[in-house]
ROPA-175544 format. One record per residue (C-alpha): residue in three letters; chain; x, y, z. Coordinates in steps of 0.5 Angstrom, whole numbers, padded with zeros to 4 digits. Layout:
% residues N
 rest kette  east north    up
  ALA     A     X     Y     Z
...
END
This chain:
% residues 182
 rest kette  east north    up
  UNK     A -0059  0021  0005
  UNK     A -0052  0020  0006
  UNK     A -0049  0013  0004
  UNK     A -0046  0012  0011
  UNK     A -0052  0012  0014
  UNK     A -0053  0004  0011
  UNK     A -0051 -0001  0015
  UNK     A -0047 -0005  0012
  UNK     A -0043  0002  0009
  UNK     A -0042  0004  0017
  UNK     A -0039 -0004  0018
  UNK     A -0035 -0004  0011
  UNK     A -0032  0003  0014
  UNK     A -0031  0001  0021
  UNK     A -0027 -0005  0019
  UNK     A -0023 -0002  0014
  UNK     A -0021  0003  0019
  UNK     A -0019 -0002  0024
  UNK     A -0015 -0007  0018
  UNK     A -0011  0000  0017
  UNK     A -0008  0000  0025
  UNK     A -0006 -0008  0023
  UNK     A -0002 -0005  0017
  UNK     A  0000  0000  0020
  UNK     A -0004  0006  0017
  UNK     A -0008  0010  0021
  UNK     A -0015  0009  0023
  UNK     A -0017  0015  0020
  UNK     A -0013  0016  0015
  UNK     A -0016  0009  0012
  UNK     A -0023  0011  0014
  UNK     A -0023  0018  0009
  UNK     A -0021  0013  0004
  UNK     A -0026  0008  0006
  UNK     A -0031  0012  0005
  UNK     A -0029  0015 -0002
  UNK     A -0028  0008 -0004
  UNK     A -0035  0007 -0003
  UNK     A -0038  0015 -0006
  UNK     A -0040  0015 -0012
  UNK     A -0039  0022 -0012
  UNK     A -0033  0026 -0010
  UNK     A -0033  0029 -0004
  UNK     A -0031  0036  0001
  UNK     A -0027  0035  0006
  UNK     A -0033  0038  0011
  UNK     A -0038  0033  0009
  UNK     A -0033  0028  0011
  UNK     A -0031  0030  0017
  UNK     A -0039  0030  0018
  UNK     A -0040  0023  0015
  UNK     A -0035  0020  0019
  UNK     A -0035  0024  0025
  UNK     A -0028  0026  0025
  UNK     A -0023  0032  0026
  UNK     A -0023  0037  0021
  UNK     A -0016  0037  0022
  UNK     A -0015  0029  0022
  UNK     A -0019  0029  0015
  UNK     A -0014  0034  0012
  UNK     A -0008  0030  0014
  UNK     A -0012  0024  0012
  UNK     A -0013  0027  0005
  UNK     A -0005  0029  0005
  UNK     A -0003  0023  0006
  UNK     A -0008  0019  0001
  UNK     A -0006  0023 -0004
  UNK     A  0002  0022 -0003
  UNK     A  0000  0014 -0004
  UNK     A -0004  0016 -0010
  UNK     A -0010  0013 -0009
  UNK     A -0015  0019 -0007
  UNK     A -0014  0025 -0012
  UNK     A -0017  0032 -0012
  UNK     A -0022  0034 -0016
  UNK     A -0026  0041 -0017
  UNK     A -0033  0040 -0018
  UNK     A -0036  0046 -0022
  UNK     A -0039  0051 -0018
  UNK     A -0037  0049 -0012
  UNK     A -0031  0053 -0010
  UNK     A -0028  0048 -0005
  UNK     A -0024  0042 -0006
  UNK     A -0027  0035 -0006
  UNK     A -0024  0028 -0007
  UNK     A -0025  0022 -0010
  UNK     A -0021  0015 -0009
  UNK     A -0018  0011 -0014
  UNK     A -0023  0005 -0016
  UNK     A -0019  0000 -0019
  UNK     A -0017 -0005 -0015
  UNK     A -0010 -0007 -0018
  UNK     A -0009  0001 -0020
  UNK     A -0010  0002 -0012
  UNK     A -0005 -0004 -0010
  UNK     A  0001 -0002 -0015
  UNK     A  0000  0005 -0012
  UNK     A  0001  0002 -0006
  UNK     A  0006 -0002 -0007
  UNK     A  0010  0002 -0010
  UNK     A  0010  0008 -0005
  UNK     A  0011  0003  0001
  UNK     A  0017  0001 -0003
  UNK     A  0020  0007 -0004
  UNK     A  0018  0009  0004
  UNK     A  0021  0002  0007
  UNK     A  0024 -0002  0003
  UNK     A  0029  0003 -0001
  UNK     A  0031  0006  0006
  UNK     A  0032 -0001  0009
  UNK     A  0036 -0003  0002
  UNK     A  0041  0003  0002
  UNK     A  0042  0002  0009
  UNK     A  0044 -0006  0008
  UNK     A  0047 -0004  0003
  UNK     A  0052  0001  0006
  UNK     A  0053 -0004  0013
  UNK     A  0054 -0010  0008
  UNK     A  0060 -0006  0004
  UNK     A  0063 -0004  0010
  UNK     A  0063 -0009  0014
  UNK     A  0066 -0015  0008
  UNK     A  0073 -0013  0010
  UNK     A  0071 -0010  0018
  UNK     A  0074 -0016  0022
  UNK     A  0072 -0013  0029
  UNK     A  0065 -0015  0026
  UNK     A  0063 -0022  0029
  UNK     A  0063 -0026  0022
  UNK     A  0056 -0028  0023
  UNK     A  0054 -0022  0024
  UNK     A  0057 -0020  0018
  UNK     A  0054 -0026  0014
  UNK     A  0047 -0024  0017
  UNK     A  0048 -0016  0014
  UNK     A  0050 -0020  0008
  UNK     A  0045 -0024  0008
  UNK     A  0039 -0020  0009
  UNK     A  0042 -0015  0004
  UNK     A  0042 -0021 -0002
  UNK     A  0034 -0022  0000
  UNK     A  0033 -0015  0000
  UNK     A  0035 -0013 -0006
  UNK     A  0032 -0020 -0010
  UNK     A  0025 -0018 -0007
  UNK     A  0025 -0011 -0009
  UNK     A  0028 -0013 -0016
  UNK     A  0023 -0018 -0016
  UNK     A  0017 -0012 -0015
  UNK     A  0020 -0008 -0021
  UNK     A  0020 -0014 -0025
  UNK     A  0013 -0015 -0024
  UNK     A  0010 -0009 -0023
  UNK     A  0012 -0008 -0030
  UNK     A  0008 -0014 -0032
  UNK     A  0001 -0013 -0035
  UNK     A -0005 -0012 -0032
  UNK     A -0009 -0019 -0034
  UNK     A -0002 -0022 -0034
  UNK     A -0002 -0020 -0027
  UNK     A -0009 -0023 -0026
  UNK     A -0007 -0030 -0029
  UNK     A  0000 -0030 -0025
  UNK     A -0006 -0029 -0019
  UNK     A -0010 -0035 -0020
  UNK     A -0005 -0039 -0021
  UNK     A -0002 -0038 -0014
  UNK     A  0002 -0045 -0012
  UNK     A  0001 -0047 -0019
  UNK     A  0007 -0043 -0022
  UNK     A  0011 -0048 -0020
  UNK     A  0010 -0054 -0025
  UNK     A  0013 -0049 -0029
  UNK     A  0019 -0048 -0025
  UNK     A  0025 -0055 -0026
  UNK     A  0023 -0058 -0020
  UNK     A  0019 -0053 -0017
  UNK     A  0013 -0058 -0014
  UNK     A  0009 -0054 -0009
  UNK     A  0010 -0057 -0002
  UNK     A  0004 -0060  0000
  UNK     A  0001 -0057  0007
END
């Protein structure tokens, strides 16, 4: 018995699927890890086409694109000559994985480009100054955030939990950082 042939797993790796297109990741690609998150074992790429009833075309550039984020991994599984899969299972290490390459993916292109536009457009007078000031502006946000993440991700995990827990209440530590009431 195959474990997509539960319910609850056929639910669990439909909606996962369906919450990747809202990030932006493709439905297959995060139906493969679904299912590999979900295996206690590793898996080939045959047997997850078969699960999931996907091309095994789709499979193979699911697998591709995982292993670039670093939360599947191949592993070789002795007397088996094939290649299987296992995904990574510790939430935080998959959310600092992921993180980390959607950073260097998105933000740190935005960044160089912000950057770039910013100098160039500081003494360019045929720029419309607002535009320059937003550029500008936008660059300053940028950069706080991305320096902001490779603080924290340097961060212990139990600390990082700890900071989690306490949401708005981080603020009381801050001089005048009361949590606005909603």
């Amino acid at each position: 018995m195959s474990i997509t042939d539960h319910p609850d797993v056929k639910a669990f790796i439909l909606h996962w699927g369906e919450m990747g297109t809202q990030w932006g990741v493709n439905r297959s690609v995060a139906q493969v890890h679904a299912l590999l998150y979900l295996s206690d074992r590793p898996i080939d790429a045959e047997a997850i086409v078969e699960a999931l009833g996907l091309a095994r075309s789709n499979v193979s550039t699911a697998l591709k694109e995982l292993q670039g984020y670093g939360i599947v991994r191949r592993v070789h599984v002795e007397g088996d000559r094939r290649d299987h899969f296992t995904a990574e299972t510790d939430l935080w290490e998959m959310l600092m994985r992921i993180a980390a390459e959607r950073k260097r993916r998105e933000i740190d292109p935005t960044l160089a480009l912000l950057a770039e536009l910013s100098e160039r457009m500081k003494n360019d007078r045929t720029a419309p100054a607002h535009v320059r000031e937003r550029v500008t502006r936008m660059h300053e946000f940028i950069a706080t955030l991305g320096s902001w993440y490779d603080q924290v991700r340097t961060l212990p995990k139990p600390t990082l939990v700890t900071l989690m827990k306490l949401g708005s209440k981080v603020a009381r530590f801050i001089p005048g950082g009361k949590a606005k009431a909603e």
